[in-house]
C-alpha positions in Angstrom: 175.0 61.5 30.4 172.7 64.6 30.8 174.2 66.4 28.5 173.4 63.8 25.7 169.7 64.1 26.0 166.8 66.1 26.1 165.3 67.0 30.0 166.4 68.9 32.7 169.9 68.0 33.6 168.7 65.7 36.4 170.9 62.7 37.2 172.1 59.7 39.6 175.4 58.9 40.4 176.8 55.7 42.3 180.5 56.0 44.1 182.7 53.4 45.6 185.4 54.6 48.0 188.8 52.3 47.0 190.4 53.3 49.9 190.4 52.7 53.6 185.9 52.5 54.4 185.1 54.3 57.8 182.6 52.9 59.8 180.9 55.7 61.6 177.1 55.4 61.7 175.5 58.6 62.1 171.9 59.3 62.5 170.0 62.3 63.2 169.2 63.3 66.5 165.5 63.5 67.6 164.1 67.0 68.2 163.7 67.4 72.3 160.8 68.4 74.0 161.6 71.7 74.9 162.2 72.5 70.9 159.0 71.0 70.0 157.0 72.6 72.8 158.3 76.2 71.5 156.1 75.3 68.3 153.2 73.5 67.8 154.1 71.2 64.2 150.5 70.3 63.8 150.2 73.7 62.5 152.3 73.6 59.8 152.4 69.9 58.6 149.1 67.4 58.1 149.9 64.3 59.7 152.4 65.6 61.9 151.7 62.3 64.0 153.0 60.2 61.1 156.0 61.7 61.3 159.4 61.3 62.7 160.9 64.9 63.3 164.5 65.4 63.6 166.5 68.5 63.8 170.4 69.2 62.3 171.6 72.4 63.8 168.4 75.0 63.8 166.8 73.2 60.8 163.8 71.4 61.6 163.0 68.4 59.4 160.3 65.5 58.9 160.3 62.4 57.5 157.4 60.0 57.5 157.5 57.2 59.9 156.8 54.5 57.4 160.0 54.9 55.7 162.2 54.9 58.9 163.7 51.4 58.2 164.3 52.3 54.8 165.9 55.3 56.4 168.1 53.8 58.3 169.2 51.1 56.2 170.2 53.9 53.4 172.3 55.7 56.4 173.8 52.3 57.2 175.6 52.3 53.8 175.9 56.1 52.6 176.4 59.4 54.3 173.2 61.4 53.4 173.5 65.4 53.0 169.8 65.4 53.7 166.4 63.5 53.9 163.1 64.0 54.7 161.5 67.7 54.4 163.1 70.8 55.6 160.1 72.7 57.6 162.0 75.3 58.7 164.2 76.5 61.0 163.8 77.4 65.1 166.3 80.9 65.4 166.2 82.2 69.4 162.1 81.7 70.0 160.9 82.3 66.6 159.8 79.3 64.0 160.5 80.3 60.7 159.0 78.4 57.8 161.4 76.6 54.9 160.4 77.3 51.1 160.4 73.8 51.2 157.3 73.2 53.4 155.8 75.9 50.8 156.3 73.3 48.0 155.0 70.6 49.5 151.6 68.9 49.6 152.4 68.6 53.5 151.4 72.0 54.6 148.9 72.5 57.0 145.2 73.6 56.7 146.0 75.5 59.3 148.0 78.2 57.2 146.9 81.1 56.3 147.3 81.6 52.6 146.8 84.6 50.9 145.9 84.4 47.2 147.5 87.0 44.4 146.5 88.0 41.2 149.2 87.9 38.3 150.8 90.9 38.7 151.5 90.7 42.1 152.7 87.2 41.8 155.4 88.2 39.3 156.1 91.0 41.7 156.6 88.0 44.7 158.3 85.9 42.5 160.7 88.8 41.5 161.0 89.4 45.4 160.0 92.9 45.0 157.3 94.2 48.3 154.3 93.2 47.8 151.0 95.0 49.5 148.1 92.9 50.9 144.7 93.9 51.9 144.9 91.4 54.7 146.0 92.4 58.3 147.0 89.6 60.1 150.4 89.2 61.7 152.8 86.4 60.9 153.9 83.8 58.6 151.5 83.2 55.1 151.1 81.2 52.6 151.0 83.3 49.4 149.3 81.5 46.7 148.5 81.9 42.4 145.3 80.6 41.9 145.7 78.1 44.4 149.2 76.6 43.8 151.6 78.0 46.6 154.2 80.1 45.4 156.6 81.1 49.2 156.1 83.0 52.3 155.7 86.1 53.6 155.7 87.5 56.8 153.5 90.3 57.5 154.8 92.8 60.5 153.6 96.1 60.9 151.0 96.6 58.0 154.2 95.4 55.7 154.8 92.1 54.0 158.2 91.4 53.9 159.1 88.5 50.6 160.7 85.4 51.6 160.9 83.8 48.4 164.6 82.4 48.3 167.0 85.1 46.7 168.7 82.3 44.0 165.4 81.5 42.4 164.1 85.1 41.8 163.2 85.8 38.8 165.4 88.6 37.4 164.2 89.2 33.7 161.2 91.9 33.6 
C-alpha cells in the first residue's frame, strides 16, 4: 500500500481476468524502410544497431535487441500499454524528438546540446522562451551543467520550449 509508507507513491499491481481469457497476440509492427530512411536513428540513439525499432501510430520506439525474447514472452501473457523508449514521433516529413529520449542515457553524441546557466534553466523548466547565443537550426539538447533537461527547437533566431506542458514548473 503506498499510502502506508514513506517514497514516492510508486507501485506494482498483478490482475487476473475471472472471466472469459481472449487469445489475441499482438506485437508491434516493425518500422518500414521508407519511415526509417526519412530519418537517420543513428543520430539520435548510440547503439541504434542494437536495437529493435518499432513504431505504434507516429510514435517511434526502441527497445534493445537483447531483451526481445523477454519481450515477447511478457506480450504472450499481458497486454502491454508500452515498452521500450519512446524517441519520438515522425509527423508528415519532420522527426520530432520525445522528452523521453531527453531523459535517457541513449541519446546520441551526435546531438547538439546547448548548456544553460540557472536562471535560464528555471526559465526552460517553467516553459517560458528562452534566448540562446547559438544559431543553429533544429532540434537541441538543452542541458544544466551537463544533465539534460528537454528540447528546443530553434527556427528563425527563436527557440521555441518543448519541455512537456504537465511537468512545468508553475511556482516562481
Amino acid at each position: 500500500y503506498p499510502n502506508r509508507i514513506k517514497g514516492e507513491g510508486f507501485f506494482c499491481a498483478v490482475l487476473r481476468r475471472t472471466g472469459a481469457s481472449s487469445d489475441k497476440s499482438f506485437s508491434y509492427p516493425a518500422v518500414p524502410k521508407t519511415l526509417s530512411l526519412k530519418i537517420d536513428i543513428h543520430n539520435w540513439i548510440k547503439g541504434a544497431e542494437n536495437m529493435l525499432l518499432f513504431h505504434k501510430a507516429e510514435e517511434i520506439f526502441a527497445f534493445e535487441t537483447q531483451y526481445a525474447q523477454e519481450l515477447a514472452l511478457v506480450m504472450s501473457v499481458l497486454k502491454l500499454r508500452k515498452s521500450g523508449l519512446r524517441i519520438g514521433e515522425l509527423i508528415r516529413d519532420d522527426f520530432i524528438p520525445n522528452h523521453e529520449l531527453a531523459m535517457s542515457t541513449l541519446q546520441s553524441n551526435q546531438i547538439p546540446s546547448i548548456q544553460l546557466d540557472l536562471k535560464t534553466s528555471l526559465q526552460y523548466l517553467r516553459r517560458e522562451t528562452i534566448e540562446t547565443t547559438v544559431a543553429q537550426k533544429g532540434w537541441s539538447l538543452v542541458q544544466y551543467k551537463g544533465i539534460s533537461l528537454g528540447w528546443i527547437k530553434q527556427v528563425q533566431g527563436k527557440a521555441k520550449n518543448h519541455y512537456p506542458l504537465n511537468w512545468r514548473i508553475l511556482m516562481r
